[in-house]
C-alpha positions in Angstrom: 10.9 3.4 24.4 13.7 2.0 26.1 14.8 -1.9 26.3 12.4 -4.2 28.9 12.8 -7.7 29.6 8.9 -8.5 29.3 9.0 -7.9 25.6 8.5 -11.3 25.1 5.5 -12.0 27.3 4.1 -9.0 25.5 4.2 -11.0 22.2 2.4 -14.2 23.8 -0.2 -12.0 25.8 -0.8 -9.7 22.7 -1.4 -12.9 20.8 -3.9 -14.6 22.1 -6.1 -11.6 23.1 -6.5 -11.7 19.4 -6.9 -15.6 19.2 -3.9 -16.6 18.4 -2.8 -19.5 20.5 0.8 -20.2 21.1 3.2 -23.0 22.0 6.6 -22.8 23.6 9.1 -25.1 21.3 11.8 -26.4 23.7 15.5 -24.8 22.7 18.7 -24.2 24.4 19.2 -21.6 22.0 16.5 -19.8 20.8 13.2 -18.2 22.4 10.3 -20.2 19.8 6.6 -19.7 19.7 4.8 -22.3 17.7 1.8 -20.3 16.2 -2.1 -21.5 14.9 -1.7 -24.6 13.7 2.1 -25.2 14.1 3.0 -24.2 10.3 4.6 -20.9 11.5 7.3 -20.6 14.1 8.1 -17.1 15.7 11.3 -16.3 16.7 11.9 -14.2 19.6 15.3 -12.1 18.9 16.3 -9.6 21.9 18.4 -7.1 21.0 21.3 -8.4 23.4 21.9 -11.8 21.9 25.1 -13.8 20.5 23.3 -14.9 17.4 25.2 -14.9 13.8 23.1 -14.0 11.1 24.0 -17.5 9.4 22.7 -19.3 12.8 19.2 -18.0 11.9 19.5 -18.6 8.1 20.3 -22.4 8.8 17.7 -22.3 11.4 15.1 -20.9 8.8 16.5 -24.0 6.2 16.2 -26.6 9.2 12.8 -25.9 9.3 11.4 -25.1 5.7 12.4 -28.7 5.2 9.7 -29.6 7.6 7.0 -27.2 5.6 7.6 -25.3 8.7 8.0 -21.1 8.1 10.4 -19.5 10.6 9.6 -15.8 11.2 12.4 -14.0 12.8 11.0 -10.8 15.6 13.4 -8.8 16.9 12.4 -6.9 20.2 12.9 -3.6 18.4 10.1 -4.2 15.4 7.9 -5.2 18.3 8.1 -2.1 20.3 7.9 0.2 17.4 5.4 -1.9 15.1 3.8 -3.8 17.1 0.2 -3.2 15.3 1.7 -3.9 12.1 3.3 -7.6 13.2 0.4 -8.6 14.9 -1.9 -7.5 11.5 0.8 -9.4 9.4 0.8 -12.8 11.5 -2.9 -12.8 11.0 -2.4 -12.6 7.5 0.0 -15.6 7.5 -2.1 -17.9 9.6 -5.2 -17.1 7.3 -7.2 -14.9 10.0 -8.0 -12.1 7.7 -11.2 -10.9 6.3 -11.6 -11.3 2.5 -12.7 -8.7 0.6 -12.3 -9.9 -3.9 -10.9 -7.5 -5.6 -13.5 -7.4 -8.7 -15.7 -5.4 -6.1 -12.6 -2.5 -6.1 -12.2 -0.1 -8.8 -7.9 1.3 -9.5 -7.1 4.8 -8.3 -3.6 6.6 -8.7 -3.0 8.0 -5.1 -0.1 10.6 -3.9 2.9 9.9 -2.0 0.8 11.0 0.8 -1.5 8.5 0.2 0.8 6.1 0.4 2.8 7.3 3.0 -0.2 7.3 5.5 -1.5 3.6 3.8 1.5 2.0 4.7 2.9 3.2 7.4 -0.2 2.0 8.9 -0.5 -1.2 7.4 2.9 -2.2 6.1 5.8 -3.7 8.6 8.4 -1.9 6.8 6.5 1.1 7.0 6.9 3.6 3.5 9.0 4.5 1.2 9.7 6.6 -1.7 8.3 5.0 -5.4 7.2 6.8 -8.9 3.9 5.4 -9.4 1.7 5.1 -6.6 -1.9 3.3 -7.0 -4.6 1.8 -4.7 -7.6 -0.2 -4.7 -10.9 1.6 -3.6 -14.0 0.1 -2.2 -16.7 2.7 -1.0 -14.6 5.4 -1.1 -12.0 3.9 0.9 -8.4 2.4 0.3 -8.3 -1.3 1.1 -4.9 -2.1 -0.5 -1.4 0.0 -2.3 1.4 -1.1 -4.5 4.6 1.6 -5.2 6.6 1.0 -7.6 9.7 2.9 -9.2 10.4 4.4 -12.5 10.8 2.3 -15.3 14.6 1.9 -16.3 16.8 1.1 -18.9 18.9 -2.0 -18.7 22.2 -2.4 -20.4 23.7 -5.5 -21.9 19.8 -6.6 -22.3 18.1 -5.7 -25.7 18.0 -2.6 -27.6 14.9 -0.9 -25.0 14.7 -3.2 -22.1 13.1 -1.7 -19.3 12.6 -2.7 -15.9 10.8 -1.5 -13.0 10.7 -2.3 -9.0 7.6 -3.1 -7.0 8.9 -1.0 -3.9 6.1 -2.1 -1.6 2.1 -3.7 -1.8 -0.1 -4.0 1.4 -3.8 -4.5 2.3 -5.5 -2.7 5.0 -4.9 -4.2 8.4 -7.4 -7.4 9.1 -8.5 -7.7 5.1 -7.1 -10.4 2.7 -8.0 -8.4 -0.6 -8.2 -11.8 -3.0 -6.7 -10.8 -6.6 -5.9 -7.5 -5.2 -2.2 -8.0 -5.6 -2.5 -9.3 -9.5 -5.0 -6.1 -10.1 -2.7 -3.4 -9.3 0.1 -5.1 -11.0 -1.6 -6.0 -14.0 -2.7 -2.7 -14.0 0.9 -1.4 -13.5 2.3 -3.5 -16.1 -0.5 -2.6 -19.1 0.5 1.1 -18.3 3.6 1.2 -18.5 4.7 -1.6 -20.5 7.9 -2.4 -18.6 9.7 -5.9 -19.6 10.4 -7.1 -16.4 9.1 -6.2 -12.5 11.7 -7.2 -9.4 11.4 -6.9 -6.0 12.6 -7.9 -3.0 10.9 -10.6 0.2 12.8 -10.0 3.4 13.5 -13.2 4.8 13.3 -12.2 8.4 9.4 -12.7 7.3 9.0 -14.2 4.1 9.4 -17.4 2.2 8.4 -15.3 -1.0 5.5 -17.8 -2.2 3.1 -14.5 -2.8 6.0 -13.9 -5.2 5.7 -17.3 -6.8 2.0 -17.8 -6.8 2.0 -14.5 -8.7 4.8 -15.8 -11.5 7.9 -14.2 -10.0 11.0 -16.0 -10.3 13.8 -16.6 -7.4 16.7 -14.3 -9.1 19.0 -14.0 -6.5 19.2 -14.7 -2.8 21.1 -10.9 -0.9 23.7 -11.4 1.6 22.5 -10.3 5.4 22.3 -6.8 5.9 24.2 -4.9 8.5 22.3 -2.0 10.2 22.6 0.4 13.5 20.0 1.0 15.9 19.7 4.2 18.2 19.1 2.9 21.8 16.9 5.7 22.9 15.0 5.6 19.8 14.9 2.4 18.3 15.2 3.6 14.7 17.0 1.5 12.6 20.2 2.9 10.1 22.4 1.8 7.4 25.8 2.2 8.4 26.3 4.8 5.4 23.3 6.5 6.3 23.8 7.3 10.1 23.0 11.3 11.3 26.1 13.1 11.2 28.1 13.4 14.3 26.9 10.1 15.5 28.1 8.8 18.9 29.1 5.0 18.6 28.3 4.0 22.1 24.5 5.4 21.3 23.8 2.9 18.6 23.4 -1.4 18.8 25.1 -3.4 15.8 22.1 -5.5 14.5 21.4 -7.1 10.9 18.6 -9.2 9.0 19.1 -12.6 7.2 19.2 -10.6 3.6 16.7 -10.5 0.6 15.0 -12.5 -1.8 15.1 -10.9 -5.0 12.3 -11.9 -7.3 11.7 -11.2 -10.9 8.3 -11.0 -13.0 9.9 -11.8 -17.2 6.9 -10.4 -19.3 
């Protein structure tokens, strides 16, 4: 899984065998695909650049105020997730199936569950949560939200609780309409909590799901720093690196930070 020079091609060829027609955008600085209709731009980040992470943020701004989304692909979420960008591209552009989510009935799953759901169908792949549901149709899971334990926040009122929507996916192709409201409705008549955050990446979100849905902008995160193994392509925190690590072995890379989001109920 090592580094090829191709990668790009890859993206375009991978594309259209799918429909998905592309357009080179003309830049001295950056490698851009105009995608469908022009209202999403991909941008092609190899792993041996000279990019800041504030050159990409501005370049994201520059281009939201031409109702233009900026998607930022780095080579190594290509190579190892390749399925999963290409599913979530055809989500943006619209391409999906729909599927409404009165036909689905609410089932509790098991990390399992989820762990197999979405590291098949989300780009981040899974992660750890408390409460685990999905949506069913014939037998079948079409769509999960994760979300953590409900805590206690101080210097709020006597009680306050809040709660984190860790992750929420659809099944690969499908566009499960009111499926994302379901499970959090659901969530939220449960358990009661008094507010729900979480957090968009803004490599590959605007966070308007988030917005359509009620959430509020709360905060916008800082970029974060991380490590990738050049044999592996696995991504670390610096504070979580495998002990005994080798400097030389690992790539300094980052994202352009968080939108953190907040549901007041």
């Amino acid at each position: 899984m090592g580094i090829k020079p191709d990668w790009q091609q890859d993206v375009i060829t991978s594309f259209g065998n799918i429909g998905i027609t592309t357009h080179d955008i003309e830049s001295l600085e950056y490698k851009l695909l105009s995608v469908g209709a022009g209202e999403v731009v991909v941008n092609l980040i190899s792993l041996k650049n000279t990019y800041r992470p504030e050159d990409l943020i501005l370049l994201q701004e520059q281009c939201q105020l031409k109702n233009i989304a900026v998607l930022h692909l780095w080579e190594d979420v290509w190579k190892t997730r390749k399925a999963q960008v290409i599913g979530r591209i055809s989500s943006i552009l619209g391409l999906n199936k729909r599927i409404h989510a009165r036909k689905t009935k609410i089932i509790q799953i098991t990390q399992k569950h989820a762990d197999d759901f979405l590291n098949n169908n989300h780009l981040q792949a899974s992660a750890k949560s408390n409460y685990k549901f999905g949506l069913s149709l014939d037998d079948q899971i079409i769509a999960v939200a994760c979300f953590s334990n409900l805590r206690y926040m101080k210097g709020l009122s006597p009680g306050y609780r809040s709660a984190e929507l860790i992750r929420f996916a659809s099944i690969s192709g499908y566009t499960v309409i009111g499926g994302f409201t379901k499970l959090l409705q659901h969530f939220i008549k449960t358990y009661k909590p008094n507010d729900i955050m979480s957090y968009a990446d803004r490599d590959w979100s605007l966070g308007k799901a988030y917005e359509q849905s009620g959430f509020k902008l709360a905060h916008v995160t800082p970029p974060l720093e991380m490590r990738l193994k050049k044999d592996t392509l696995v991504r670390y925190f610096p504070h979580r690196l495998p002990a005994e690590s080798i400097e030389d072995e690992y790539l300094e890379i980052y994202n352009t930070g968080n939108l953190k989001y907040i549901l007041y109920l």
